[in-house]
Steps between C-alpha positions, in 0.01 A plus 500: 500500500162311463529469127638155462255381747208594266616458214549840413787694260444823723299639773157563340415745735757789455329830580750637268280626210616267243307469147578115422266442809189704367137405480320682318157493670235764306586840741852448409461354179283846429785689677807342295312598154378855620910550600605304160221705279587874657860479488495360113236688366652839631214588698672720797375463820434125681376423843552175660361451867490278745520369859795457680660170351244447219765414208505859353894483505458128341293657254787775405756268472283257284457786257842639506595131350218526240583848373723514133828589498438839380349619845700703744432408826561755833359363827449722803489276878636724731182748556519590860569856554617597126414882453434579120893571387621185688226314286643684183888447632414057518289557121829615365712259656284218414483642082802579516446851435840701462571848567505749769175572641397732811128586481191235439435699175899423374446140582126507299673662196791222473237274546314599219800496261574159634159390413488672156838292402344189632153521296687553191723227584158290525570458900241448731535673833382388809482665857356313764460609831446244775316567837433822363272553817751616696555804293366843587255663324716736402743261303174330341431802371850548328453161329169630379770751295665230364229374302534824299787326381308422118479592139221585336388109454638276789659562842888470533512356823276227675458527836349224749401566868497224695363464897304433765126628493630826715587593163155536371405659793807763444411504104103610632643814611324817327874646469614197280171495291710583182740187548192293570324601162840405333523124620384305156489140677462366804438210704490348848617185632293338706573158742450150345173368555465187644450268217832704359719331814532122362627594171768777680635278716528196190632768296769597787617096553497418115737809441743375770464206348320299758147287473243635698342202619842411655534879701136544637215293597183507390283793685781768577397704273190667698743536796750735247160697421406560845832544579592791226152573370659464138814759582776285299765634715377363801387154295857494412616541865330224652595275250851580520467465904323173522707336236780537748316370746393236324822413438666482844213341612562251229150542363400443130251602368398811719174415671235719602566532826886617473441753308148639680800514771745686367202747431459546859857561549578739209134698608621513863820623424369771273268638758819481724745689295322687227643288214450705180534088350841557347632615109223660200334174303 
């Protein structure tokens, strides 16, 4: 709507997590390489963490375009609520797995022999659980079986947790000590500091083809600090929100004082509502 206006291709602030829009600054740079490493180098179990809206799902999808050909791929969003034979009933669907299973140790068995074709196929396979917070202890603990999915000199299947820091709190449980000793890498995404905020949002214009100087004016970036104190989902929704405004207000570039508005607004109507600030960047 406001793209023509700016000079932009596409809205550069989408808070659909999409890779062509990443900037790497050194948590997530650290966090793309621990994923890229662990999944590669067969290492089992990863654990990526992070706030609400911190890029963690960015950072999956970035690596999911990075990874050879010869890696099998299964991703697991739908967490709420799964009990541990639902979780093994979407791991088949997603590999694929074929046969007729009734019990969580029928569905571990095919999954072995899947895995066993695979490795000597030279394949790669990848499980990766997303939001895995929401999961009961329980069904963390029949993941934890998984991992005795190996020969006797690499793992067959790598798995990644992904979620919010509720997961480390769930993973500091004495009953899931022996899944916690199994995670090989790990790393947490923390929020953009604020030096990090000028070269996000230039990165964000540039790759919706815009000039940055020609979107915002000089000084907004403390205001998107203060605003999302470095969380890039909520840098991205501001942006997105005063560009519009911007634009029916037939303002260009955005000045400071817009968009130190539409902070007010967007704050007001979170404390309002209870926004959870929209879709997983």
């Amino acid at each position: 709507m406001y793209e023509e206006f700016f000079g932009l291709q596409e809205p550069p602030f989408s808070l659909t997590p999409d890779p062509r829009f990443l900037w790497l600054s050194g948590t997530h740079e650290e966090g793309l390489a621990t994923l890229y490493y662990g999944i590669t180098r067969r290492k089992g179990f990863i654990l990526l963490t992070g706030e609400v809206g911190a890029g963690k799902t960015t950072l999956l999808r970035a690596v999911l375009q990075e990874l050879a050909q010869d890696v099998d791929v299964a991703l697991i969003m739908n967490t709420a609520d799964l009990d541990p034979l639902d979780l093994f009933k979407l791991i088949a669907a997603e590999f694929q797995l074929r046969g007729v299973f009734h019990t969580k140790a029928d569905y571990i068995v095919g999954l072995n022999r899947l895995l066993l074709d695979r490795l000597r196929e030279g394949v790669n396979t990848v499980l990766i659980i997303d939001e895995a917070q929401n999961l009961t202890r329980n069904t963390l603990e029949e993941i934890r079986l998984l991992s005795n999915l190996e020969t006797e000199s690499e793992k067959l299947l790598q798995i990644v947790l992904t979620g919010q820091p509720e997961l480390l709190d769930k993973l500091a449980s004495p009953s899931l000590r022996q899944l916690r000793q199994r995670i090989a890498l790990e790393h947490h995404v923390v929020p953009l500091h604020a030096s990090d905020v000028p070269s996000y949002l230039t990165r964000r214009v540039e790759a919706a083809g815009g000039c940055y100087e020609e979107v915002f004016a000089p000084g907004v970036e403390e205001v998107f600090y203060e605003f999302s104190n470095g969380c890039p989902r909520l840098i991205n929704l501001l942006g997105d929100r005063a560009l519009l405004s911007a634009f029916a207000q037939r303002v260009r570039p955005v000045p400071c004082a817009l968009l130190e508005q539409k902070a007010k607004e967007i704050t007001a109507a979170r404390s309002t509502r209870g926004s959870d600030w929209g879709e997983p960047v």
